[in-house]
C-alpha positions in Angstrom: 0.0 0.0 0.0 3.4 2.0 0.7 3.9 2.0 -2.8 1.0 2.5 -4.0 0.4 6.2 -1.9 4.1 7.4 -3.1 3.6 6.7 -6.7 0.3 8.6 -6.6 2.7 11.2 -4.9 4.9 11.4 -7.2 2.7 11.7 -10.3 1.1 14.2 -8.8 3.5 16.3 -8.1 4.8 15.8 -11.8 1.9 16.8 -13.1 1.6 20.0 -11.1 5.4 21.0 -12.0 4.5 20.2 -15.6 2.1 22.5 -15.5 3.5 25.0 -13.4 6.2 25.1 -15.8 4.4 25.0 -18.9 1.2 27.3 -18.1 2.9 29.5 -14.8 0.2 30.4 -11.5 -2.5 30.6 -13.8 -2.3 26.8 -14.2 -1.8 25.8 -11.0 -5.0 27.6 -9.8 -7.0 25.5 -12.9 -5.7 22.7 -12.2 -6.5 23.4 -8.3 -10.0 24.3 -8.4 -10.3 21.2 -11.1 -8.9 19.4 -8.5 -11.0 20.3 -5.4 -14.3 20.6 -7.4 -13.9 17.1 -8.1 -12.9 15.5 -4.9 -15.8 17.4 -3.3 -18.2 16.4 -5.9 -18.7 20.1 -6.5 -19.7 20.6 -9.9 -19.3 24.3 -10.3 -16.2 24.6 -9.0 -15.0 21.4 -10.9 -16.4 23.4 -14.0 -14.3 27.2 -13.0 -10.8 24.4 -13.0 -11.3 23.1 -16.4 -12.5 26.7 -18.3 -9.7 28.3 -16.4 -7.1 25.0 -17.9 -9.0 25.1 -21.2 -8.7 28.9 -21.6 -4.7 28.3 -20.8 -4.3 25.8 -23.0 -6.0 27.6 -25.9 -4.4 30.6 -25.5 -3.6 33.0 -27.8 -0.8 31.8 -30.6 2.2 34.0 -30.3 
């Protein structure tokens, strides 16, 4: 179960760096209020994550 817990750890943390790095605060607050909408079955809040993540990732082309 050890395992398990610090693999999920560590891909999380990947995933936040990733986007951190690729998208700046901006992501991190997406993928955030993605995060917590969904582990509180909150859809509204689960909805303001993934526009804000959308509207990153579609950004304008430089």
């Amino acid at each position: 179960m050890p395992a398990i817990a610090l693999l999920a750890a560590v891909v999380a943390v990947t995933v936040e760096q990733l986007v951190q790095w690729k998208y700046g605060p901006m992501g991190i607050i997406g993928l955030l209020l993605l995060t917590v909408g969904v582990k509180a079955k909150n859809p509204t809040v689960s909805s303001i994550g993934a526009v804000v993540l959308a509207l990153m990732m579609t950004g304008p082309a430089i």
